[in-house]
C-alpha positions, -999 to 999 in steps of 0.1 A, spaced: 0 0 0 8 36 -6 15 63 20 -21 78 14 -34 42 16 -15 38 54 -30 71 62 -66 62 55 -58 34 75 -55 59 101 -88 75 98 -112 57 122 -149 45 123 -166 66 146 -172 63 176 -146 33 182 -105 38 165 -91 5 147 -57 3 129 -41 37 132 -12 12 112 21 15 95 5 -25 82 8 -10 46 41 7 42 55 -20 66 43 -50 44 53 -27 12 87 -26 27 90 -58 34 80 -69 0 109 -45 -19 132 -63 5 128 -97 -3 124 -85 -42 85 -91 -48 71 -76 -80 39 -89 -84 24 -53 -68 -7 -46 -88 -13 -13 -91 -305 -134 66 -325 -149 89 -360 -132 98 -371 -145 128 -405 -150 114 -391 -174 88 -398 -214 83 -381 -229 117 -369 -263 100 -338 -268 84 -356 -263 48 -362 -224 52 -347 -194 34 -336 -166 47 -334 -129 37 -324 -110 70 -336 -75 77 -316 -44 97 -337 -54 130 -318 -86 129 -284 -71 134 -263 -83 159 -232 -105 155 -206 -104 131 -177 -126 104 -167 -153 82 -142 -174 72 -131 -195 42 -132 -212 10 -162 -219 -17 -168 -241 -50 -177 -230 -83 -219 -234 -89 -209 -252 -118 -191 -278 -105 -167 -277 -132 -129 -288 -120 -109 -270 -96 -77 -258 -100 -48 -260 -73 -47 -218 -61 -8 -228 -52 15 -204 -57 53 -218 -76 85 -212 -64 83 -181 -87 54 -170 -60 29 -164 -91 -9 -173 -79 -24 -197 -108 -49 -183 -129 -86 -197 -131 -87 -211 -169 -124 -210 -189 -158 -195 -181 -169 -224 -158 -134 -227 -137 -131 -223 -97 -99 -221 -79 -102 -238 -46 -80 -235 -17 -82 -264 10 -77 -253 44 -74 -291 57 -55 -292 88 -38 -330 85 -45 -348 56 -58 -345 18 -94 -349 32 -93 -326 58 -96 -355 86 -84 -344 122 -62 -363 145 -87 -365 176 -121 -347 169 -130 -354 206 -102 -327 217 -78 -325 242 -98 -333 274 -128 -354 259 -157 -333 253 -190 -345 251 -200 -367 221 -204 -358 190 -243 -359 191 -268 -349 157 -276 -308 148 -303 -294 171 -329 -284 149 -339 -259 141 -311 -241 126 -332 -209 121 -336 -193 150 -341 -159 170 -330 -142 134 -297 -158 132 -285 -195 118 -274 -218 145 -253 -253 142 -255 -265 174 -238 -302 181 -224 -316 209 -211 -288 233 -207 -265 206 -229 -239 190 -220 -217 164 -240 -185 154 -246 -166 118 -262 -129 113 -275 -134 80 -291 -99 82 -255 -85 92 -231 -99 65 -237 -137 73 -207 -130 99 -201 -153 124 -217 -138 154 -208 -165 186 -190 -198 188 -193 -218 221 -185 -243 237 -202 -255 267 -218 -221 270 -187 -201 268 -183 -172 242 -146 -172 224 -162 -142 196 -163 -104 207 -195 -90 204 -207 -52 195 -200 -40 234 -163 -47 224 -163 -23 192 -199 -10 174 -184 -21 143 -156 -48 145 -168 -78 162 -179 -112 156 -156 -130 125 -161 -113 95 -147 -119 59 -130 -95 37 -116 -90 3 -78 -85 -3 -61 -64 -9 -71 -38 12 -67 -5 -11 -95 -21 -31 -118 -5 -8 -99 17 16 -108 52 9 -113 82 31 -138 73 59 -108 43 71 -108 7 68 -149 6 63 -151 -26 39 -179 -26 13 -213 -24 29 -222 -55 5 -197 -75 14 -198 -71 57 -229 -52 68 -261 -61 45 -283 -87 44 -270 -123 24 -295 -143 8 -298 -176 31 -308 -203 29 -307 -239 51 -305 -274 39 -323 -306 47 -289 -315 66 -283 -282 81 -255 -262 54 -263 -227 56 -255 -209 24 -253 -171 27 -251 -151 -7 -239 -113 -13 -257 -90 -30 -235 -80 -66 -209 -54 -59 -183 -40 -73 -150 -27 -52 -121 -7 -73 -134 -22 -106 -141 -54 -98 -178 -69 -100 -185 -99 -78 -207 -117 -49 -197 -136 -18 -208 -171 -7 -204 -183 28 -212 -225 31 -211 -232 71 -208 -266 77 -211 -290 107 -184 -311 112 -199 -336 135 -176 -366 137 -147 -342 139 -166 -314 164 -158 -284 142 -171 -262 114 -162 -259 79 -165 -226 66 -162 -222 27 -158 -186 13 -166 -180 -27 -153 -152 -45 -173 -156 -79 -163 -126 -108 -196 -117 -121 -181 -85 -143 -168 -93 -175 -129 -89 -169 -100 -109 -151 -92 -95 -115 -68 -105 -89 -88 -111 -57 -77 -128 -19 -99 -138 11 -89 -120 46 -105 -136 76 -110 -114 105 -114 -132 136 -121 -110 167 -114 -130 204 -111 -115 242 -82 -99 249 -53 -116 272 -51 -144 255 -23 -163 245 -21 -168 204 7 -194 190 18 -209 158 44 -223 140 74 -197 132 80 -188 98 106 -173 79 88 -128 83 82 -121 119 73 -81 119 62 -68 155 66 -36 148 39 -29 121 15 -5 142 21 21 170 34 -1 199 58 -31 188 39 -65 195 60 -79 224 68 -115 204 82 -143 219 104 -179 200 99 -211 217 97 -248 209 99 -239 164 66 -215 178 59 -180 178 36 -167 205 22 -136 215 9 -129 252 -18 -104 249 -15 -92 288 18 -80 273 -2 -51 257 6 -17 273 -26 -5 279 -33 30 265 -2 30 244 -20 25 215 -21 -4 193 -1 -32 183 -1 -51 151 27 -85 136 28 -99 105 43 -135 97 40 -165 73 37 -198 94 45 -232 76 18 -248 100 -15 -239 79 -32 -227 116 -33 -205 140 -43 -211 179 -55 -193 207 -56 -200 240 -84 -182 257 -84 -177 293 -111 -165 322 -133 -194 320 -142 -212 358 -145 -243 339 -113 -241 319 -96 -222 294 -108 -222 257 -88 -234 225 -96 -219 196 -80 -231 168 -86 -227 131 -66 -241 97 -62 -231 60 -41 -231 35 -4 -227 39 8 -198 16 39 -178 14 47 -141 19 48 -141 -24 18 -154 -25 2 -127 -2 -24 -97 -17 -1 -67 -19 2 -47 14 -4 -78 32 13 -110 52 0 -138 50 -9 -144 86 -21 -112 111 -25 -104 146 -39 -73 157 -47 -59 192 -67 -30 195 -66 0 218 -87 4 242 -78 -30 254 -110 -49 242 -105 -73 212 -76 -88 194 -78 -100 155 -64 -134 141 -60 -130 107 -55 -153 74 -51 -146 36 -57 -169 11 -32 -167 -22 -35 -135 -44 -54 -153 -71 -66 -140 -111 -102 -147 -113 -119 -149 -145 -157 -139 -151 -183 -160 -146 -158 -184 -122 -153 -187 -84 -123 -188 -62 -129 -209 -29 -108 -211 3 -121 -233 29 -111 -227 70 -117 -254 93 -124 -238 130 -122 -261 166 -131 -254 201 -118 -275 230 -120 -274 263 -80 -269 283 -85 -290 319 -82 -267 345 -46 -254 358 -34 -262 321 1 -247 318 -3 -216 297 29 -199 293 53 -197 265 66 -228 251 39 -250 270 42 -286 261 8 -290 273 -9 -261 252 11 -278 218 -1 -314 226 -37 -299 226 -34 -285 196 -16 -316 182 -49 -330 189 -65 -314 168 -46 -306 141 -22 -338 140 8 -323 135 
């Protein structure tokens, strides 16, 4: 991003700041330096309660917020591979009915976990409560989990629990950035002078919704178009029973009539003291907002303690690549044990990053009330009338109380092992 672009950045929704960030220039910078050139320049509450309903929320639903991951082209024509070669170009979607799809398995080809009971043995897997449409949002509940969808706020992803306990921000954290919400990259596609206010299409009105006879919600955007580029989003939320986790599938589809170059930026917004850890990379940049993320290297890890976070100081902000394909968050202040959020995708490199962006993000805002995990999917050419899909698989397990929670903590990595098998 350009120096005006890192200045809008600065500009903040009213009446809450985010991202008064050196992200851009930093990311730009880092970029030149290892010689990139690839820089371009609803649910209505009064709707059918049975799995079979459609949805079309209205503003009085509004509360809850996000998104995550990957979607198929409607055509069901065959994917390509959105890898990136070693010469860090993103492949190209080939002919009118072509998707690129990005799997965000954590373990193997199929996406199969290690141990889908978790590290402590939550309950059993169980079958979806029905109804999924409820109280103007769309619920998969299963198990001890239950995991909420606004469909009359962006289909964001409003609340995911786990034996009753929240790990998503809600609006009392920030009037505007809350929940898990998905964006388009890069970001100076719709960056302009009010800030970092994505397209109102694409995070803040209604999707078109609609429920399966097994309980998929699919969540469709309204057209728009963002710097030149005419498309819609799709959102598939899955339950993973067997496994005790979601599948989220995000769809980019071009519905203009020229090639863009398009990524998917998940924006997942947690309680803040938490501890977040993944697998160290080769970029580790603390120092990409106001106050330098206090980092910290232990067993091939990289973790971040959020209680580091000088308080009033401003905000913080890293970038990194990790070779793991997930990042994990240990989430603290729960009486019956802490919370382990941990969600997968697709492993790309900084090349492969949308311009202006790493690969893998954690913000912490100031005041002191959320922190962001962040993905990108590969910076990808989309042709019209095709679809570009990156899939994010999220868990939630339950840490036995007293858990060891500091840095390096063999205990915290076996229990994401668990999960993630690796």
């Amino acid at each position: 991003m350009n120096f005006l672009c890192a200045m809008l950045r600065s500009s903040m929704f009213v009446p809450s700041p985010r991202r008064s960030s050196h992200f851009a220039t930093a990311a730009f910078g880092l970029f030149l330096a290892t010689a990139l050139d690839a820089l371009p320049g609803c649910s209505d509450s009064n709707q059918p309660a049975g799995p079979n309903g459609s949805s079309g929320g209205n503003a009085s639903d509004a509360s809850g917020a996000s998104d995550s991951a990957a979607v198929a082209v409607d055509s069901g024509a065959t994917s390509n591979d959105a890898g990136v070669g070693a010469d860090g170009d993103a492949a190209a979607a080939s002919g009118p009915d072509a998707s690129v799809t990005q799997d965000g398995s954590a373990t193997t080809n199929d996406g199969a976990v290690a141990d889908g009971a978790g590290a402590d043995g939550d309950s059993s897997a169980g079958t979806l409560t029905l109804p999924v449409q409820r109280g103007g949002l769309d619920v998969l509940e299963f198990g001890s989990l239950q995991f909420a969808v606004n469909p009359a706020l962006g289909a964001r992803i409003v609340s995911f629990k786990l034996d009753g306990d929240e790990l998503l921000t809600d609006a009392t954290a920030n009037a505007m950035y809350f929940g898990s919400s998905l964006w388009t990259s890069p970001s100076t596609d719709w960056v302009g002078a009010a800030g970092v206010i994505p397209p109102a299409a694409l995070d803040r009105d209604p999707y078109t919704t609609t429920v399966s006879a097994d309980g998929v919600i699919t969540a469709t955007s309204a057209p728009f178009t963002e710097n030149g580029k005419t498309l819609t989003v799709t959102k598939v939320f899955t339950a993973d029973i067997p496994n005790q986790a979601i599948v989220i599938d995000y769809k980019i589809t071009n519905t203009g009539t020229a090639a863009f170059q398009m990524a998917h930026w998940e924006v997942t917004r947690v309680f803040p003291d938490g501890l977040t850890f993944f697998p160290t990379g080769t970029i580790t940049k603390a120092d990409v907002n106001t106050q330098v993320m206090k980092l910290q290297q232990a067993q091939g890890y990289t973790w971040y303690d959020n209680t580091t976070q000088v308080k009033g100081s401003g905000e913080s902000q890293g970038g990194f690549d990790t070779p793991g394909g997930f990042i994990a968050q240990d989430a603290p202040n729960h009486p019956k044990g802490d919370l382990l959020f941990v969600k997968t995708f697709k492993v790309i490199t900084a090349a492969m990053a949308p311009p202006g962006h790493f690969p893998v993000a954690v913000y912490s805002s100031n005041p002191h009330t959320y922190v962001e995990l962040e993905e990108h999917s590969a910076y990808t050419s989309i042709a019209p009338g095709t679809s570009y899909t990156q899939t994010v698989h999220w868990y939630l397990r339950r840490l036995p109380v007293g858990t060891d929670r500091s840095i390096g903590s063999a205990a915290l990595l076996a229990a994401t092992k668990a999960v993630t098998g690796k």
